[in-house]
C-alpha positions as CSV (number, residue, x, y, z in Angstrom):
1,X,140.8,90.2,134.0
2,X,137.6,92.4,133.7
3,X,139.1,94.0,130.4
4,X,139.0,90.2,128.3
5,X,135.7,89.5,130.0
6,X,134.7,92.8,128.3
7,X,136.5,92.5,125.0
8,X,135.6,89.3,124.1
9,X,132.0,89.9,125.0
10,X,130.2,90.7,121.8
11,X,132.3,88.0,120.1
12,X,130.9,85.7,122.6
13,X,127.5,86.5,122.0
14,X,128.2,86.4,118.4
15,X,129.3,82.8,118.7
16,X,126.4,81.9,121.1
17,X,124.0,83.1,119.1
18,X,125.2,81.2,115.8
19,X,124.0,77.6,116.7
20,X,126.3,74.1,117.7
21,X,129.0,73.2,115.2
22,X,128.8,70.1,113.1
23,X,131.0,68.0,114.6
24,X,131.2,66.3,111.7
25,X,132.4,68.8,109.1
26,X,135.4,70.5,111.0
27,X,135.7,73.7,108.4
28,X,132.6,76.0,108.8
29,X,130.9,77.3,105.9
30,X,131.5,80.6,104.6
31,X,129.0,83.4,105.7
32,X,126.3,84.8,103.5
33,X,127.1,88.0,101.9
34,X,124.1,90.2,104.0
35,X,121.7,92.2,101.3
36,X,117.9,93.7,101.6
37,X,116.3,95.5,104.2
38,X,117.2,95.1,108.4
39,X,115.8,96.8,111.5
40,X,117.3,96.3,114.4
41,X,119.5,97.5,117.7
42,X,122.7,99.4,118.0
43,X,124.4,99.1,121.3
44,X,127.4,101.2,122.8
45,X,129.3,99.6,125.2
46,X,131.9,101.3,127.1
47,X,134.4,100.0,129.5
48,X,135.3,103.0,132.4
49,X,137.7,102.8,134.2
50,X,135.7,101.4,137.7
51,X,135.2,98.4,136.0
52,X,131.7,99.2,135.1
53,X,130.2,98.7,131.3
54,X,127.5,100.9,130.5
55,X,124.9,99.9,127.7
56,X,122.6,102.7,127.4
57,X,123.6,104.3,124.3
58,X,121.4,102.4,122.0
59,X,119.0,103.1,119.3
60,X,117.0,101.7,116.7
61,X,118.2,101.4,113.3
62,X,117.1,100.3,110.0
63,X,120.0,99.1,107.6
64,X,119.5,98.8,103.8
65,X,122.2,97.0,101.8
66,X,122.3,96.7,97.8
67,X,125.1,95.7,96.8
68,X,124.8,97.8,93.4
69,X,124.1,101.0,95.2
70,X,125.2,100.5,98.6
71,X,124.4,100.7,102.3
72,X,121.6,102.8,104.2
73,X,121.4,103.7,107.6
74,X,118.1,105.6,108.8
75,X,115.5,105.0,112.2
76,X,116.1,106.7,115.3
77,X,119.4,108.9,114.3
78,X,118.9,112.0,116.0
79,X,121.5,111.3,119.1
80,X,123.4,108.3,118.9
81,X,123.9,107.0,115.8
82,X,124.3,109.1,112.9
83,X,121.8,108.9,109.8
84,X,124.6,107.9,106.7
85,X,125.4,105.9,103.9
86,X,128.0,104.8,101.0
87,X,129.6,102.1,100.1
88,X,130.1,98.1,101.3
89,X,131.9,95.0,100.5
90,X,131.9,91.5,102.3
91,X,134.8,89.0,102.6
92,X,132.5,86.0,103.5
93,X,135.4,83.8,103.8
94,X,136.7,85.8,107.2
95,X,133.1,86.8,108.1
96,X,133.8,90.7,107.6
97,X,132.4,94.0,105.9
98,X,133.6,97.2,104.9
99,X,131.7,100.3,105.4
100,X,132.4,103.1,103.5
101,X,130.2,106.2,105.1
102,X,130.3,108.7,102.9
103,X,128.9,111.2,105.6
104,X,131.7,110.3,108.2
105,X,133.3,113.5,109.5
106,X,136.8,113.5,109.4
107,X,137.2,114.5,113.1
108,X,138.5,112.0,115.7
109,X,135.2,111.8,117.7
110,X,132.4,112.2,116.3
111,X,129.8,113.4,118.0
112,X,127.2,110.4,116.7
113,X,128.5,107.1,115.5
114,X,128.6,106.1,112.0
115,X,128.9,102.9,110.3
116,X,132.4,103.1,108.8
117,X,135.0,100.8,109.1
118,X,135.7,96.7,109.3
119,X,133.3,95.0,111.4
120,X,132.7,91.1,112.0
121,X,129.6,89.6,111.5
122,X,127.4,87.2,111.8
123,X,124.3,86.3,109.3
124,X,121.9,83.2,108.8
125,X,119.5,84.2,106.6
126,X,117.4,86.2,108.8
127,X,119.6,87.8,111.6
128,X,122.4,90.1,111.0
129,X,124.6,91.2,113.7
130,X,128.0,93.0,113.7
131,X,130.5,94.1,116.7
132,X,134.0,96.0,115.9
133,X,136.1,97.6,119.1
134,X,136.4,101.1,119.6
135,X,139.4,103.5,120.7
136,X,141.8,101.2,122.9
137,X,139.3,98.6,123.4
138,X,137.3,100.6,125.8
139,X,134.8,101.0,123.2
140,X,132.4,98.1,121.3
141,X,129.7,99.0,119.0
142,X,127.1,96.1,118.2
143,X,124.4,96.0,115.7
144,X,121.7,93.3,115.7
145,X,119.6,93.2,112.8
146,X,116.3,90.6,111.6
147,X,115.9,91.4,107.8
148,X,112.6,92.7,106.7
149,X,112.9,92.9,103.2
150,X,114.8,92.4,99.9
């Protein structure tokens, strides 16, 4: 039971943080496409097998996205998270984005993370925040962004 609580946990927060439904408009609206300047937190999550999640891989981040020439990622990138950039697209319908991380090894661990990949996500406006599971769902990686900037 401890592996759904975990799984499901940054897509909980996700939904949390979003606000109350309209109740009277059934369909939600479609996301906005994220662009401009966010700083923010990167959290690792792991699930071991004790049952215990540790957090404390984290670090501070700052995410630039232009859709004409692409994503960013620079801030604290010495241990953690990897320094990187490339390409992006949104699907605002489903709520997801596609990094393209031009800098991502092609080894099967890393030793940093890089933003590569699907990821869901969440954006009003003014806060960005993205989760996507790791290796056998052991693994969640969650950004949470407040833009800055155009």
């Amino acid at each position: 039971m401890m592996k759904n609580k975990f799984c499901y946990l940054p897509l909980l927060l996700l939904a949390i943080t979003s606000g109350c439904v309209n109740q009277k408009n059934p369909t939600p609206a479609p996301e906005q496409a994220p662009q401009g300047t966010f700083n923010g937190k990167f959290t690792r999550y792991v699930r071991h097998l004790s049952g215990k999640v540790d957090s404390s891989a984290t670090a501070n981040l700052q995410l630039s996205m232009q859709p004409a020439t692409g994503f960013k990622v620079t801030g604290d990138t010495a241990t953690v998270h990897a320094g990187s950039y490339g390409g992006y697209s949104t699907n605002t319908q489903s709520a997801q984005i596609l990094f393209n991380d031009v800098t991502n090894p092609p080894t099967i661990n890393p030793p940093k993370t890089h933003l590569n990949g699907i990821y869901n996500y969440r954006y009003d406006g003014t806060t960005f925040q993205m989760a996507v599971f790791g290796p056998a769902d052991t693994i969640t990686y969650y950004y949470k962004f407040t833009k800055t900037g155009n």
